[in-house]
C-alpha positions as CSV (number, residue, x, y, z in Angstrom):
1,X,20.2,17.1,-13.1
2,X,22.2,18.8,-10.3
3,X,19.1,20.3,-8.9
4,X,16.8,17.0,-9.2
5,X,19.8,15.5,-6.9
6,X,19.8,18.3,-4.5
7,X,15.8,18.0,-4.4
8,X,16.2,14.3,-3.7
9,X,19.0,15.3,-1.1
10,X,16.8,17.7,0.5
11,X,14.0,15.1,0.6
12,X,16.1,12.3,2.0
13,X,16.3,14.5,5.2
14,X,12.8,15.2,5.7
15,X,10.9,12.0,5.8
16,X,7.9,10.6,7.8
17,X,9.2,8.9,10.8
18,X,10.4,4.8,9.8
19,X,8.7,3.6,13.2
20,X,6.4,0.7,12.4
21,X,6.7,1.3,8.5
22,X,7.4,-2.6,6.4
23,X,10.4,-2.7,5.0
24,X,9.6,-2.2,1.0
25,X,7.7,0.9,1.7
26,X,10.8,1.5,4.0
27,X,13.8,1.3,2.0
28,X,12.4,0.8,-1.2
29,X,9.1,2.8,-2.2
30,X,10.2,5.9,-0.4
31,X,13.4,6.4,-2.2
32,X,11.6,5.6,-5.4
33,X,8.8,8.2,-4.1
34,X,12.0,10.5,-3.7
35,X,12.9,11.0,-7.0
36,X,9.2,10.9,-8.6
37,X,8.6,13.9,-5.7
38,X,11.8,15.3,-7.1
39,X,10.9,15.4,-10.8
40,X,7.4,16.1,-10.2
41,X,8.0,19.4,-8.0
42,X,10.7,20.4,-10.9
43,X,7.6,20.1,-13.5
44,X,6.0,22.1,-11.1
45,X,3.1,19.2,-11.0
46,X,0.6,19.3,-7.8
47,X,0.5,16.8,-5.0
48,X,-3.1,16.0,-6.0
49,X,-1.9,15.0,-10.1
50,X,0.6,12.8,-8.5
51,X,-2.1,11.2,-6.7
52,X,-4.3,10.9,-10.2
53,X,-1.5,9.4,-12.0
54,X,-0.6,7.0,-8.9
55,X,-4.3,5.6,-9.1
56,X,-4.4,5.9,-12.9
57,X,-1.2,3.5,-13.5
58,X,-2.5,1.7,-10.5
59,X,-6.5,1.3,-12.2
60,X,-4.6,0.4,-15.5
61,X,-2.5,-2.8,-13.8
62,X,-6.1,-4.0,-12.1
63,X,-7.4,-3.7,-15.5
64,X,-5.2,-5.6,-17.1
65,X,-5.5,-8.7,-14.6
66,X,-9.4,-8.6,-14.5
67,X,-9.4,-8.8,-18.6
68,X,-6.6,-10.6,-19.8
69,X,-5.4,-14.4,-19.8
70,X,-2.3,-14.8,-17.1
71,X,1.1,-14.5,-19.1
72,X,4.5,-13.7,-18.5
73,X,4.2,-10.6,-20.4
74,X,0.9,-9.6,-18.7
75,X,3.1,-10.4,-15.4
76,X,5.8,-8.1,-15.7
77,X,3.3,-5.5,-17.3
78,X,0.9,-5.8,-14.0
79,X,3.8,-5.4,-11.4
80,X,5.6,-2.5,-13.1
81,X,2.0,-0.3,-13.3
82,X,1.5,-1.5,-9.4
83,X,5.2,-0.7,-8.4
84,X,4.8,2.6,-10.4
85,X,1.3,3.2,-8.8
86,X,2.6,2.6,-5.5
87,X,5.6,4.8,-5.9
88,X,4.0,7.4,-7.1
89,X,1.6,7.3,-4.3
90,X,4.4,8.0,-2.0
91,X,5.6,10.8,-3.8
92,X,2.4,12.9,-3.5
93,X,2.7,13.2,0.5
94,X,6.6,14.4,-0.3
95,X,5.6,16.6,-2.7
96,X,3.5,18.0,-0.2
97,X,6.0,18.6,2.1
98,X,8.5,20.1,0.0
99,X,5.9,22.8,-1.2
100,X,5.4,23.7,2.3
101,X,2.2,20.9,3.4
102,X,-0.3,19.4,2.2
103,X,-3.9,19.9,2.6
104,X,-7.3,18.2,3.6
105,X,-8.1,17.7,-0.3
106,X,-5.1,16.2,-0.7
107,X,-5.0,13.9,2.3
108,X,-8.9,12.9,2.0
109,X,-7.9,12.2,-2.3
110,X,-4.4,9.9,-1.4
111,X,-6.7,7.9,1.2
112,X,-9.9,7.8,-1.7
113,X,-7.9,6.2,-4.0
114,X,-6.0,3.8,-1.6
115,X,-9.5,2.2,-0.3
116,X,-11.1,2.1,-4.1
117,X,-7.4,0.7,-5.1
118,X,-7.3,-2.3,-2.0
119,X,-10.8,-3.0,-3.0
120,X,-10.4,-3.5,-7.3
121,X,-7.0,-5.1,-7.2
122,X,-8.4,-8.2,-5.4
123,X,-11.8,-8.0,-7.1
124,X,-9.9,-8.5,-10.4
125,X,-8.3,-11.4,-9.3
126,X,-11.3,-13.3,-8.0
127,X,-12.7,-11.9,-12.0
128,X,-9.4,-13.4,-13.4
129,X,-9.9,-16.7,-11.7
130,X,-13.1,-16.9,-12.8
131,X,-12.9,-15.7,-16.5
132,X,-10.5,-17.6,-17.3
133,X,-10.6,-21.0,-15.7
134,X,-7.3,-21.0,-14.0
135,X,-8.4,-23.8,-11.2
136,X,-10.3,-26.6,-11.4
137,X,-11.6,-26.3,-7.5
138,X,-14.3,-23.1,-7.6
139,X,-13.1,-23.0,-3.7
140,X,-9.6,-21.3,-4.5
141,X,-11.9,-18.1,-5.9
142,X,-12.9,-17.8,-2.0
143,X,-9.1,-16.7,-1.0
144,X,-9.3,-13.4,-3.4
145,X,-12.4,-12.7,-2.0
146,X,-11.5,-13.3,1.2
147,X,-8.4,-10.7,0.9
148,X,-10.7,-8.1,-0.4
149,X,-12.4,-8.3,3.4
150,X,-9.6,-8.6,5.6
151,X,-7.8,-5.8,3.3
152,X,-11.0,-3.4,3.6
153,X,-10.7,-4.1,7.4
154,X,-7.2,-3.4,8.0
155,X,-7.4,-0.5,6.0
156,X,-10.5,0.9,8.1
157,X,-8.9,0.0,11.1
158,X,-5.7,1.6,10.5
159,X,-7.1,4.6,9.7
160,X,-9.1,4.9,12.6
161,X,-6.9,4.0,15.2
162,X,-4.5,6.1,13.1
163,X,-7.0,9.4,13.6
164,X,-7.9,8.5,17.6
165,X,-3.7,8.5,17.5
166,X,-3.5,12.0,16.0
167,X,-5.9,13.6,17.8
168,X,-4.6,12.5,21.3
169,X,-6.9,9.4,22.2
170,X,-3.8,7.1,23.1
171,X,-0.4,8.6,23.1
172,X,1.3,5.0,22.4
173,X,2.7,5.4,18.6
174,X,5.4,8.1,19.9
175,X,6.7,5.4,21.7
176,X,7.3,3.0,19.1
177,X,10.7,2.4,18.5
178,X,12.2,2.6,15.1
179,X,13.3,-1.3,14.5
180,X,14.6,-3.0,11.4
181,X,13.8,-6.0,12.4
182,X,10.0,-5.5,13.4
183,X,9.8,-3.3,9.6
184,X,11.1,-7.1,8.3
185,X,8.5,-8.8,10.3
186,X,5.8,-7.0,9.4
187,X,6.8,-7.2,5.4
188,X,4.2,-9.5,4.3
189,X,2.0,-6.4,5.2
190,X,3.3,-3.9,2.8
191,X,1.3,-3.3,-0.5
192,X,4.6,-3.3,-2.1
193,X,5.1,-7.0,-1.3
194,X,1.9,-8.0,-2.8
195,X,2.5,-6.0,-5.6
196,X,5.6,-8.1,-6.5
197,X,4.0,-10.9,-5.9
198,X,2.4,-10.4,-9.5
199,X,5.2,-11.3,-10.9
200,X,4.1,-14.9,-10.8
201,X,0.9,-14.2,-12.1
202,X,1.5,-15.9,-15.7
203,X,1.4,-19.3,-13.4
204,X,-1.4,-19.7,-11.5
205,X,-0.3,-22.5,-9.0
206,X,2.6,-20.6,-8.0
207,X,0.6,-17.0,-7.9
208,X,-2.1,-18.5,-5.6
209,X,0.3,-20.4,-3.3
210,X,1.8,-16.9,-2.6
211,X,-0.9,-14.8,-2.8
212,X,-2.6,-17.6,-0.5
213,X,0.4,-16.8,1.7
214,X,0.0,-13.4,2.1
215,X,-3.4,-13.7,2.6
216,X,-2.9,-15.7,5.7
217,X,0.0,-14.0,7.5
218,X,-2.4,-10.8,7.2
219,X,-4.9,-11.9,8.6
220,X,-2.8,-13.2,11.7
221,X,-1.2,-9.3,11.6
222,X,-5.0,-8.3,11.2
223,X,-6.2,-10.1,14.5
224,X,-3.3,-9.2,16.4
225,X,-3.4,-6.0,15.6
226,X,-7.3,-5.5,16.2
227,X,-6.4,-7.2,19.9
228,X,-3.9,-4.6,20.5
229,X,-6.5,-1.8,19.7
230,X,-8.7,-3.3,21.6
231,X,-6.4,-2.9,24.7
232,X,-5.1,0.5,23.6
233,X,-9.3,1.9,23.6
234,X,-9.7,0.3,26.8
235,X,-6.9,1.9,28.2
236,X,-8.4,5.0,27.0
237,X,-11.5,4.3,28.5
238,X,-10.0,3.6,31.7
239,X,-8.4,7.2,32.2
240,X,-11.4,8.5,31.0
């Protein structure tokens, strides 16, 4: 137990940088990645099984909303797969680290799973909605449907602007200062949010009026974000 502490200790000091990150991924999945990287590197488990079992707990909570009636049971059993999904997807990029790096396999896996993951999850809402009645108005099915494209999107559009980033296209990001507050702000962003959000699953006119919520203050992040790109590539074309 000593050296699972240490592990975590050693961890704690060598994290990604906390500039523009949302606060549950922040100060919550990270530590919980922490100690899954922690145990997993003392089982002497790969960074790419931690990625499997991240999208297998992950594929197991989307199956369970696509095929069975909303219930408080089936609420809490969603959010803990999706919370454990999600943590242990932070853990793989840790893991990585601590063994020395990580590698393309690795990187190009953790990203596979995160687009097939974004894409399911509000798929097997709209199925949910659907299969088993939960509104009278066909018209609410539109708001999954319409977070399965502004999710696929912003996850392009992150990673793109992310890889023009990394390979010297705009030299912005290093400039981004490392605020609480903005990491607050930008909360209703983080996967980790909408994966507690299942927690009020069981009731459907509470779940939507949240999920709804979500919804729309992502797509506000979405288009203000895909103006600042815009200005940030035409920058770049500029000095070009």
């Amino acid at each position: 137990m000593s050296g699972l502490r240490a592990t975590v200790a050693q961890l704690s000091q060598a994290q990604k940088p906390s500039a523009g990150t949302p606060a549950y991924s922040r100060f919550v999945n990270r530590r919980i990645g922490r100690v899954f990287a922690a145990a997993a590197f003392h089982a002497r488990r790969t960074p790419n099984q931690v990625s499997l079992a991240s999208g297998a707990c992950s594929l197991a909570g989307i199956l369970l909303i696509a095929l069975v009636r909303p219930s408080f049971g089936l609420s809490l059993a969603v959010t803990a797969l999706l919370v454990l999904g999600y943590g242990l997807d932070s853990a793989d990029g840790q893991l990585a680290r601590l063994r020395g790096g990580g590698s393309p396999l690795g990187e190009w896996l953790d990203h596979m799973i995160d687009a097939v993951k974004i894409v399911l999850l509000h798929s097997a809402v709209l199925v949910s909605f659907f299969r088993f009645d939960a509104f009278d108005n066909d018209l609410v099915l539109l708001v999954p449907l319409a977070y399965v494209c502004m999710s696929s999107v912003l996850f392009f559009g992150l990673i793109l602007i992310d890889q023009l980033r990394r390979h010297g296209a705009a030299g912005e990001p290093n400039q981004r200062g490392d605020s609480v507050v903005k990491s607050l702000l930008i909360a209703p962003t983080d996967y980790g949010v909408l994966c507690l959000v299942f927690l009020a699953f069981g009731t459907p006119s509470l779940f939507v009026v949240l999920y709804g919520a979500l919804l729309a203050l992502n797509l506000l992040f979405l288009a203000a974000a895909i103006a600042k790109w815009y200005r940030e590539m035409a920058a770049l074309g500029v000095r070009a």
